[in-house]
C-alpha positions, 0 to 999 in steps of 0.5 A, a space after each residue: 500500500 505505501 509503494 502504491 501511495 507514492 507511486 501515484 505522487 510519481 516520487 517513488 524514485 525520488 524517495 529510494 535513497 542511498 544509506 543515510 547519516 547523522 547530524 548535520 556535519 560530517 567527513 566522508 570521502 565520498 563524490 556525492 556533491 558532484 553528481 551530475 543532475 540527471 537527464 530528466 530535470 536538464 530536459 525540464 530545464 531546457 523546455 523553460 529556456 533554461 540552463 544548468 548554469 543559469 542563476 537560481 532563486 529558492 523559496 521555502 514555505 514552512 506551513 506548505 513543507 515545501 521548497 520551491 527552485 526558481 531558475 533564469 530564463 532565456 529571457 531574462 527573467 525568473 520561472 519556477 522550475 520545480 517545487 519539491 515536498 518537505 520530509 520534516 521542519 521543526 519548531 512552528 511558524 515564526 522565526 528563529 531567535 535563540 541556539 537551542 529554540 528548534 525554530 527552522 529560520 524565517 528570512 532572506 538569506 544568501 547562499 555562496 560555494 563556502 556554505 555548500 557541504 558535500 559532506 554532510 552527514 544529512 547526506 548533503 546540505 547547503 549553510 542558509 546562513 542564520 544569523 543573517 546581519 539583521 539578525 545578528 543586530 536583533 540579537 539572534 542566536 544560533 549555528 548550522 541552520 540548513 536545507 539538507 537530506 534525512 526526515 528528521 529536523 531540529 532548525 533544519 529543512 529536511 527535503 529527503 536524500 534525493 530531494 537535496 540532491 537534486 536541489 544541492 546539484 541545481 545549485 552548484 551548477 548556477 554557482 559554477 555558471 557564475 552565480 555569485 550566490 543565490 538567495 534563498 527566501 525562507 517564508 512561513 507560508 505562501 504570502 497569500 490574503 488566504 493565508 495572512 487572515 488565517 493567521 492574523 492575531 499571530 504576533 509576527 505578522 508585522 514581520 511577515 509583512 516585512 518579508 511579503 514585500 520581498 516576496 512581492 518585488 520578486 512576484 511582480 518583476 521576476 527578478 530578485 530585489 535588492 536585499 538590506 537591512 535598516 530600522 530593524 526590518 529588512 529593506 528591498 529595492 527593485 533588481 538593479 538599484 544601487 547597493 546601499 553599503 554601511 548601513 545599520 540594521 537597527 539605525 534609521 533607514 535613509 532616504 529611498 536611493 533615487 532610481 529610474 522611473 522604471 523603479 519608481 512604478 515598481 515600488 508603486 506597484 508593490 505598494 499597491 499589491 499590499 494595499 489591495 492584499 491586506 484590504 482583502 486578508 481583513 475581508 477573509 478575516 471578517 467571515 472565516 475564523 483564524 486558523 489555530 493549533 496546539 504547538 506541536 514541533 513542527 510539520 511535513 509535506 501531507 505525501 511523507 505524512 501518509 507513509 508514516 501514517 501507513 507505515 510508521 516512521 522506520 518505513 518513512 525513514 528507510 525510503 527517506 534516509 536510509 538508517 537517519 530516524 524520522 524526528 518526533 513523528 508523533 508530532 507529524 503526525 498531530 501537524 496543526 498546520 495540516 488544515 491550511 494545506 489546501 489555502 489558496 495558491 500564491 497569487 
């Protein structure tokens, strides 16, 4: 029943891994950080005018589990290539504060060739990066927050063995291609009105709307914004704006740089899609009740959770893992975030 299940989700092979590992850091001499990505995601690639040396953007969506790689175009401008389900994240939505609070990050981050691990012992994993300059300045603590294999979280996004793989390969080739680094939007769900009425008591949701407007710049253009931080908030420009160096997470933030009329009706337009989405969040809100659960560490993509329903979590951790135990599947299973799973799509 369980090989049944995941057939259907067309992911079998995605899921019969190599053995697994323990902990986030490892020493293995072993080739797995350059194995080439396979013909089928090059094929998909080249159907969307894409290259595997092209510049890639990723999104990570906690409620969802699930992670998103965006890849330049032939066009110049961003498509998403792949969206790949989540095994496990812990903690609940909401950033991350303090070493020890199994908070999984919430930001924007980016990622350099430094920060990829070809040998980590969650099979292979990528650095996000977590305290980020803006975090630090807020005091955040923590170390070695990551996107790696396994289904088992503790701050970390667990995407399987095969899943970073491909994830880990789309990567180093945009690096190798000559992507400097790639940004990485860690977010707590899809930035929808949907979403942000569901959770509008949530005493982050002003921090969330500081992320949306990245999210927004990004919808909108199809080009990464330009990332600073000031005034304790994260600050976004439209792609191609001058760079704003030396400037104080928790100071006061300048005047805007001065920018070309395109960039001008960009930002305009972002504003106006906040003004438009949150006129409609305050609709949604006036007639569904928010979405609340008990906390219970953490979620995992609804396709992982029907294996460990049906087979338990040493099933789940053998097509996932290999001998890597599934974290908390007790919690998995109890997932409060469950019942938005079906919350509409990213507009």
């Amino acid at each position: 029943m369980v090989v049944k299940l995941l057939a259907r989700w067309g992911l079998l092979a995605a899921l019969v891994l190599s053995a697994g590992l323990a902990g986030c850091v490892g020493d293995r001499g072993d080739d797995r950080g350059s194995v080439p990505l396979n013909d089928k995601i090059v094929s998909e690639m080249t159907a969307k005018g894409m290259t595997p040396a092209d510049p890639i953007l990723i999104r990570i969506y906690k409620q969802e589990s699930e992670l998103e790689v965006w890849k330049r175009t032939n066009r110049g401008t961003y498509a998403l290539l792949k969206t790949y389900p989540m095994c496990r994240w812990s903690g609940k939505l909401g950033p991350k504060t303090q070493e020890g609070d199994r908070q999984a990050p919430e930001g924007f981050y980016t990622i350099t060739p430094a920060q990829l691990n070809p040998r980590s012992q969650f099979y292979l994993s990528f650095n996000l990066g977590y305290p980020n300059p803006l975090e630090s300045a807020l005091g955040y603590t923590g170390s070695a927050l990551m996107v790696h294999g396994a289904c088992t979280s503790a701050g970390c996004y667990a995407m399987t063995n095969n899943g970073v793989a491909e994830i880990y390969a789309l990567g180093r080739e945009a690096l190798k291609g000559g992507q400097q680094s790639f940004p990485v939007q860690a977010l707590p769900f899809r930035m929808t009105p949907a979403n942000f009425a569901a959770h509008r008591n949530d005493p982050n949701v002003a921090f969330w709307r500081n992320l949306k407007e990245g999210v927004d710049y990004f919808n909108l253009t199809r080009q990464p914004p330009v990332v600073s931080a000031c005034g304790g908030r994260y600050r976004f420009t439209p792609a191609g704006s001058p760079a704003e160096p030396g400037l104080d997470p928790l100071g006061p933030c300048p005047a805007e740089p001065v920018v070309e009329p395109t960039s001008v009706e960009i930002v305009q337009r972002v504003q106006q899609r906040e003004v438009a989405d949150f006129a409609e969040a305050a609709a949604i809100a006036s007639v569904n009740p928010e979405l609340a659960g008990p906390y219970v560490d953490g979620g995992m993509h609804p396709m992982f959770r029907d294996v460990l329903r049906r087979g338990g979590p040493e099933k789940l951790a053998s097509l996932t893992s290999g001998q890597v135990p599934v974290s908390q599947p007790d919690a998995a299973l109890a997932d409060p975030y469950r019942g938005a799973e079906t919350a509409s799509a990213e507009q």
